[in-house]
C-alpha positions in Angstrom: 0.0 0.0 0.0 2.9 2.3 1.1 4.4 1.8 -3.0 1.6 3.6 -4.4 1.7 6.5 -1.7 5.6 6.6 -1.4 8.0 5.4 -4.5 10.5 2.7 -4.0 13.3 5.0 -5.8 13.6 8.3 -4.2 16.7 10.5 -5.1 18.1 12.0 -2.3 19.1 15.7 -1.9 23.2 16.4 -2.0 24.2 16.9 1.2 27.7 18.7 2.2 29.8 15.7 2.0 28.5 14.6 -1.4 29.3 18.0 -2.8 32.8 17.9 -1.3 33.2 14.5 -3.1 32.0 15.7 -6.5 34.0 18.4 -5.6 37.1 16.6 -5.1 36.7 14.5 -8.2 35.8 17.3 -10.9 39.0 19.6 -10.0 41.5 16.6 -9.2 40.5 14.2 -12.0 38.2 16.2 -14.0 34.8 14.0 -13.6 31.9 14.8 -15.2 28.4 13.8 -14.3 28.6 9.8 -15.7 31.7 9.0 -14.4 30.5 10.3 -11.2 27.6 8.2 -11.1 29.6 5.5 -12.1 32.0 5.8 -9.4 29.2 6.2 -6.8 26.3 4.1 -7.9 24.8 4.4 -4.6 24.7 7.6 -4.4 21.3 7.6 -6.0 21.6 11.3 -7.3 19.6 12.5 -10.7 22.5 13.5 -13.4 20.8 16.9 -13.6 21.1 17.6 -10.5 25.1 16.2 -10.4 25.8 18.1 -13.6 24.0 21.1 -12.3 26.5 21.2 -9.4 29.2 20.4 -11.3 29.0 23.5 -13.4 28.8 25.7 -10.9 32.3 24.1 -9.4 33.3 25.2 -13.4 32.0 28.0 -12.9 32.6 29.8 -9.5 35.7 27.0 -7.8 32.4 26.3 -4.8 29.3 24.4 -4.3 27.9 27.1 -2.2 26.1 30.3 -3.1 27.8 33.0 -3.5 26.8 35.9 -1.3 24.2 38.7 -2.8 22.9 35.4 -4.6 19.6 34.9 -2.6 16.2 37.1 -3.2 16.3 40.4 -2.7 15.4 42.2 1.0 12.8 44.2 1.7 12.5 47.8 2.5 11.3 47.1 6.0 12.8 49.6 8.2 11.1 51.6 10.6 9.9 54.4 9.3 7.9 52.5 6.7 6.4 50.4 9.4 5.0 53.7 11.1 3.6 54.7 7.8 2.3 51.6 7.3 0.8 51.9 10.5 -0.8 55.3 10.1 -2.0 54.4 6.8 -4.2 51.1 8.1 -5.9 53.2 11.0 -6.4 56.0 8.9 -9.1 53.8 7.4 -10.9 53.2 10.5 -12.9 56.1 10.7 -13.8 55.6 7.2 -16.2 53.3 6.1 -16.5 51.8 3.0 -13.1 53.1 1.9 -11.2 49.7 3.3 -7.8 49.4 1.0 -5.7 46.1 1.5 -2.0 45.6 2.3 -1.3 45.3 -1.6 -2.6 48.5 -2.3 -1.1 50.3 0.3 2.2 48.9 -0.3 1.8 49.9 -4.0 1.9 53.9 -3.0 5.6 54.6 -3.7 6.7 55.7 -0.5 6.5 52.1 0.4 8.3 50.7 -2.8 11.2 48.1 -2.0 14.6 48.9 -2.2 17.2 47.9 -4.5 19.7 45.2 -4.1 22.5 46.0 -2.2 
């Protein structure tokens, strides 16, 4: 019952160990992605996701991100949360003229900022 629910062959996520493998083999004996899965066939990692990490060892000399690489922050500071603020209880004494958080964040005072 658990087969149709669950697969028998799950690929497993590369952990920190696997990466410094793969690592180890592309700069050191300049492995691609089948002969790594022919070394480790029970490693049971997809090829895309090998040859994936294998390009960005090409590429940047790591298998971690690179800093400024994530999604962008926020323009939460303070001073926007007080506007915030002000502009949601404005409202109150207002009926009938209810605006919702995505329309009050579209004013441009509360636009985000840039990435850093």
């Amino acid at each position: 019952m658990t087969s149709f629910i669950f697969p028998t062959f799950t690929q497993m996520a590369f952990s920190e160990e696997d990466k410094h493998v793969i690592k180890f083999f592309k700069q050191n004996n300049h492995y691609g992605g089948k002969r790594v899965l022919k070394e480790f066939p029970h490693g049971n990692w997809p090829r895309s996701g090998l040859d994936t990490i294998i390009r960005k060892i090409a590429r940047t000399g790591t298998s971690k991100r690179l800093p400024g690489s994530g999604r962008m922050r926020t323009a939460r500071t303070a001073d926007k949360i007080e506007e915030v603020k002000t502009l949601v209880l404005s409202q109150e004494d207002f009926p009938q003229t209810h605006r919702t958080q995505r329309k009050i964040a579209e004013q441009p005072i509360l636009q985000r900022s840039r990435r850093l």
